[in-house]
C-alpha positions as CSV (number, residue, x, y, z in Angstrom):
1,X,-1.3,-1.6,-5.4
2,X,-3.2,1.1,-7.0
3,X,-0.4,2.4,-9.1
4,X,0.4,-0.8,-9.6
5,X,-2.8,-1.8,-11.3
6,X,-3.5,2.0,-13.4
7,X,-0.3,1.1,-15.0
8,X,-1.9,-1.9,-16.2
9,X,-5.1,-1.0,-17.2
10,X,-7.1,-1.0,-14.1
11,X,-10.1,1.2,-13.2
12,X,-10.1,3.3,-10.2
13,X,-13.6,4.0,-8.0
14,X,-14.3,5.3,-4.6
15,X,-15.3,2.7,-2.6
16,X,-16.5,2.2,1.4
17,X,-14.0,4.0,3.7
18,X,-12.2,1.8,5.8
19,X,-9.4,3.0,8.4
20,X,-9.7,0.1,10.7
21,X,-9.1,-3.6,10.9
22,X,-10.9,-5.6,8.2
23,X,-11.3,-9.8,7.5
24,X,-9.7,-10.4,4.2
25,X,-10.8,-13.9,2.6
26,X,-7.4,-14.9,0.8
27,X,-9.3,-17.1,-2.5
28,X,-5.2,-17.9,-3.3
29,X,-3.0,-18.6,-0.5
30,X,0.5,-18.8,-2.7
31,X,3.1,-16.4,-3.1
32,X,3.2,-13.7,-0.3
33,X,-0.2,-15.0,0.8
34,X,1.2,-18.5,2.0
35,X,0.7,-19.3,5.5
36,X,-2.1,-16.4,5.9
37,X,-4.7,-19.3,5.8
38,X,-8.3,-18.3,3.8
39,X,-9.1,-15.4,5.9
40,X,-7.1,-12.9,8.4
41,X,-7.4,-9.4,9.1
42,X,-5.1,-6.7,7.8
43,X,-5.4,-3.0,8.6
44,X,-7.2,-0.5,6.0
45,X,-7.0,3.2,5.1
46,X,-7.9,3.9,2.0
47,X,-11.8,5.1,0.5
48,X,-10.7,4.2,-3.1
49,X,-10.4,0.7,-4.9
50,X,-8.8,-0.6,-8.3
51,X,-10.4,-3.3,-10.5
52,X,-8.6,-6.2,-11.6
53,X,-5.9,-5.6,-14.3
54,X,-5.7,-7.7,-17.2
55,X,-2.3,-10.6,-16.7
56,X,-3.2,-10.4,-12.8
57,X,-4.9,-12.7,-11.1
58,X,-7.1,-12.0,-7.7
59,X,-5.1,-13.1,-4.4
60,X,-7.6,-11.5,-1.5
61,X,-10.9,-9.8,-1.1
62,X,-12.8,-8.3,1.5
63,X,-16.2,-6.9,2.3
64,X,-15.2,-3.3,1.5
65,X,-12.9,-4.1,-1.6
66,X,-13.2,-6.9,-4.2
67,X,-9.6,-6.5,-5.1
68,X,-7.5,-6.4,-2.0
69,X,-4.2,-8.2,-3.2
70,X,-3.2,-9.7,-6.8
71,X,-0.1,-10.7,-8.5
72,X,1.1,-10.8,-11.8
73,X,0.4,-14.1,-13.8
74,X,3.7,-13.5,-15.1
75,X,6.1,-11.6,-13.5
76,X,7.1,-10.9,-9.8
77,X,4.4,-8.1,-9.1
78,X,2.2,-7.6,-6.2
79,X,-0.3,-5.8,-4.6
80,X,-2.0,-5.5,-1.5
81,X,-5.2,-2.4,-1.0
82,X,-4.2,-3.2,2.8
83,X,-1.1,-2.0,5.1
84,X,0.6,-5.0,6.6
85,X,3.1,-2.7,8.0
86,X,0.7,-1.9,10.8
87,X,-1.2,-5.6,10.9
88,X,1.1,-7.3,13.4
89,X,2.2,-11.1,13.1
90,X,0.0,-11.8,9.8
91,X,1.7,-8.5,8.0
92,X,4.9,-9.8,9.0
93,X,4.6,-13.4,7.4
94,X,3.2,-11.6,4.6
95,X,6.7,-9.3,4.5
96,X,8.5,-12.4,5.0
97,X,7.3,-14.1,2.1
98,X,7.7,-11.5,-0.2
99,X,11.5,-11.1,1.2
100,X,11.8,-14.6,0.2
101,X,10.7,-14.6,-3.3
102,X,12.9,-11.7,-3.9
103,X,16.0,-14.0,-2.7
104,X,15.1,-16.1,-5.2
């Protein structure tokens, strides 16, 4: 995610620390976000946070982060400033979907 968005232009700050479970308001439930609902938790561990890049659009934010997810307007590129690996069932639809659109 914040590769991701410093290759494309995005600004990098320190931001809250967050190593724990954290309510993430999806504003755009498509893509790997479909099915999440408008809010779920996801686990953190990160103190740092990337702005918005220019061609992405904002997917998810939180209390602690304004950009938690984005995708590309464009192309097949996403980001999450989360873990799903470690977030149980809602990390796993969100690997499912991505699995998905790479079928396609």
């Amino acid at each position: 995610h914040q590769l991701l968005g410093m290759l494309h232009g995005a600004e990098i700050t320190r931001c809250e620390e967050a190593r724990e479970m954290q309510k993430i308001k999806i504003v755009n439930p498509s893509g790997i976000f479909s099915g999440l609902g408008n809010k779920t938790e996801m686990k953190e561990d990160h103190s740092e946070c990337i702005s918005l890049p220019e061609g992405f659009q904002l997917m998810c934010t939180s209390f602690v982060c304004e950009n938690e997810g984005m995708q590309h307007n464009k192309k097949s590129f996403f980001g999450v400033q989360f873990h799903p690996e470690v977030s149980g069932e809602k990390g796993k639809i969100l690997f499912r979907n991505f699995l998905n659109i790479c079928k396609e």
